[in-house]
N, C-alpha and C positions, 0 to 999 in steps of 0.2 A: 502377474500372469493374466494373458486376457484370452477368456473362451470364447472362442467362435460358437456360431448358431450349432451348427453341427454339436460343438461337444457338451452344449448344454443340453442340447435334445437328446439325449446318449446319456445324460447324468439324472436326468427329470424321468426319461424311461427308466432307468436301473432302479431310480427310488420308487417310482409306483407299481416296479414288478416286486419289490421288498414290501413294499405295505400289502399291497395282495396278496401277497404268500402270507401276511403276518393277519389279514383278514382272514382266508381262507382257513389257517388253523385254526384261528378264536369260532369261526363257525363251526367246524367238526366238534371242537369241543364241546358247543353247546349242542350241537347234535349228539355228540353220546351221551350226555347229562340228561338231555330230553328223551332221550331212549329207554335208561335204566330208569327214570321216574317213572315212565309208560308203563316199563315192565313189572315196578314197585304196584303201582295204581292197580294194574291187571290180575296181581298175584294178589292183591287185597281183594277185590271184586271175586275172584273165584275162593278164597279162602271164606268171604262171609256168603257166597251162596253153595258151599260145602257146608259149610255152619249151618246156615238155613235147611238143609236137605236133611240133614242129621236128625236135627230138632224135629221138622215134622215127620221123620222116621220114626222117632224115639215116641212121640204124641199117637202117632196110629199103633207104635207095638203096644203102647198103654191102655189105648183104648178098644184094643183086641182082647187084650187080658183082664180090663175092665167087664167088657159083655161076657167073657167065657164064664168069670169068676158071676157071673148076675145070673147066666143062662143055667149054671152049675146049681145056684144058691135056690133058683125058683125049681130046677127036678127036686131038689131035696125036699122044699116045702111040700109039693105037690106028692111027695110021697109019704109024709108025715100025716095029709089030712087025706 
């Protein structure tokens, strides 16, 4: 069987529109891999500066309760002498 120009051009197109198509999927896929890692990455970054917030929440309510319990302990003195 012998292919003219024409139908080789016609067979050489057909297969680089298949590999394209088979390029362009392996890209989206690695686009939504790279997506959900993004979103992985993102939810860690806000979960350790929620964690962060917390903590020095938690260090200021201590040291609210620290001075009240000091501010408390010195009326008492100062009422004893």
């Amino acid at each position: 069987m012998v292919f003219t120009d024409l139908q080789l051009a016609a067979e050489l197109g057909k297969t680089l529109l298949e590999r394209n198509k088979e390029l362009e999927n392996s890209l989206k896929q690695h686009q939504n891999i790279i997506e959900d890692q993004t979103q992985e990455i993102e939810v860690g970054v806000i979960d350790t500066q929620l964690l962060y917030l917390i903590i020095t929440m938690k260090i200021i309510w201590e040291w609210k309760l620290l001075h009240k319990a000091i501010s408390l302990y010195a009326m008492h003195i100062e009422h004893i002498f």
